[in-house]
Structure formats: structure tokens, C-alpha cells
N, C-alpha and C positions, 0 to 999 in steps of 0.2 A: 343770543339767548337760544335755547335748544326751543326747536319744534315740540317737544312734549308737554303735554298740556295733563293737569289731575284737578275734577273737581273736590275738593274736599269738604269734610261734615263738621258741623263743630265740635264733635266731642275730638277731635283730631288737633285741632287748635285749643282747647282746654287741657290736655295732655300738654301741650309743649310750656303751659307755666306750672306742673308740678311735677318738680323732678322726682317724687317718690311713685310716679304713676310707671306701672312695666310699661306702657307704650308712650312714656316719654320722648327716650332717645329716639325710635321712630320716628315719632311726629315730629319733634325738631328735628333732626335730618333733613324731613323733604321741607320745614320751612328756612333753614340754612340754605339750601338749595335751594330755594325761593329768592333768597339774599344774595347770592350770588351769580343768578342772574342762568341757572343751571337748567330751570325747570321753571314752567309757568303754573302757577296754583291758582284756581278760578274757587271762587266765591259768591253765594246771594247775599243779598240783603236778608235773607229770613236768617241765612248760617249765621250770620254776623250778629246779630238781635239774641239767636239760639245761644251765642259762645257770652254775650253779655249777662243774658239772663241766669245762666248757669255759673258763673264765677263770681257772682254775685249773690249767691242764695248757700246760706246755710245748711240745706237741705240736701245741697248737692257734692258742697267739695268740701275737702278738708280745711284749707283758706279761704277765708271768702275774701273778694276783694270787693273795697266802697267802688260805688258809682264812677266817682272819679279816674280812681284808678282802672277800671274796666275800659270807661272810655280813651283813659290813655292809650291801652292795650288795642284796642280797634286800630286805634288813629295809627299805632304803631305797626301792625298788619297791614294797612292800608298804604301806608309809606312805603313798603318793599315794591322794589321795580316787577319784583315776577310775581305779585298777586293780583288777579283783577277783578272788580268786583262785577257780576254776570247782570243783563240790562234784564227787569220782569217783563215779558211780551205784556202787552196791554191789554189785552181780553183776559188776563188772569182773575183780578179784582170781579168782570163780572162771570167770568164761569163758578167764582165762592159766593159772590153776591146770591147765583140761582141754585145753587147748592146751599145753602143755608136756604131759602125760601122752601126747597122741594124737600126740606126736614121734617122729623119731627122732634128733635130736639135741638135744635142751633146747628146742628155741622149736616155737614154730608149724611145721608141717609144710611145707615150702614159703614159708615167711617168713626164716627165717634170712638174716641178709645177704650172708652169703658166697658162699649159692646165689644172691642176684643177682647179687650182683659176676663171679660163673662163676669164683674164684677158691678161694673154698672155706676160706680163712683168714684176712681181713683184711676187719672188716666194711666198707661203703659203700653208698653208694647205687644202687638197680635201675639198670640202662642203659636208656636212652631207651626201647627199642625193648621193653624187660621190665617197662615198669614199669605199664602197665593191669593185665598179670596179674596183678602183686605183688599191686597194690592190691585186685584181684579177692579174691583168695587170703587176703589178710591183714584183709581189712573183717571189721567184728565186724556182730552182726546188729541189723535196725533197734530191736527193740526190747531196750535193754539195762537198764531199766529194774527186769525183775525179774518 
């Protein structure tokens, strides 16, 4: 197996089951290459939840697929020799734990997406022009290790 390592996002894995997506053949490519044993593809637990949740929702794809079949599709991901799914350091849970505490509305102070959006009720993502701060704002610190 090749030394090269790609974490990948879910929306990258939700491309590889609609072939009418422009970055279809992309995204499978490097998970063919994942199959073949060419290329190592890393994974969280949250991508894998994120790639569930979105192939499952109306709201988002053009297919949606049931529950079941979603979970097929993990288990199927997870079988390939070149994906691995990445371990959460254990101080994660309470660096959100005190992050939610030091809110004022359930998330990170200044993280919420709504306060990006300048909308205030429908999450999305920072606007261009917001989004270094986000990032600023919302980075955890270098060492999460513990």
C-alpha cells in the first residue's frame, strides 16, 4: 500500500454514490484507490455519522437512501483495506463539554452557525468574508491530546 495518506469530508463520500454529481468520478477514483489498496483514505467517526446523515435526508440529495441502506454503505466504506477510521483523542468530549458550558446558546460562543450565517436560525456555512474568524474562534487547541 502506497505511503500516501488523504483525510477525506463526507460530502466526498456522498459524491461517490450519485453518479449525476460533477465530482462523482473524482471522489470515486480516490475511493477505487482506496480498493486497491493505492492510497490510504482516513476517516472520523463524525465524517461517517455526517455521510449517514446526509444520504438519508431529503433535504439534501436527490436519492435518498433508508437507514438501512445508509448503514450498508458505512459498513461498505469501512470494509475497504485503504480506509481507516481516525481514533477521537479523549479530551475532545470535554473540551465541547466546556464549550457548550461557556455559551450562550448551546455551542461554542461565537461558533454557532447561525451567527455566521448573520441569520441567526438556519445553520450554514461562515460567508467568505467570516470565515478566518470562524476558524479563529472555533480552532481547538494544539494540544488535544490530554
Amino acid at each position: 500500500m502506497s505511503g500516501e495518506r488523504s483525510l477525506i469530508d463526507a460530502n466526498v463520500l456522498v459524491y461517490t454514490f450519485y453518479a449525476d454529481a460533477e465530482q462523482y468520478l473524482p471522489s470515486r477514483n480516490l475511493l477505487d484507490a482506496a480498493r486497491r489498496g493505492e492510497l490510504q483514505l482516513c476517516v472520523t467517526s463524525q465524517v461517517l455519522a455526517e455521510f449517514f446523515s446526509i444520504i438519508t435526508s431529503p433535504k439534501r440529495v436527490s436519492i435518498v437512501r433508508t437507514p438501512h441502506e445508509a448503514l450498508e454503505a458505512v459498513e461498505m466504506l469501512l470494509s475497504l483495506d485503504g480506509v481507516t477510521v481516525l481514533p477521537s483523542p479523549p479530551t475532545v468530549p470535554a473540551l465541547v463539554r466546556g464549550g457548550i458550558k461557556g455559551s450562550h446558546f448551546g455551542g461554542v460562543s461565537g461558533c454557532h452557525s447561525g451567527e455566521w450565517s448573520g441569520r441567526g436560525t438556519r445553520p450554514g456555512p461562515p460567508p467568505e468574508e467570516n470565515r478566518a474568524a470562524a476558524v479563529r474562534v472555533c480552532s481547538l487547541p494544539d494540544d488535544v491530546s490530554g
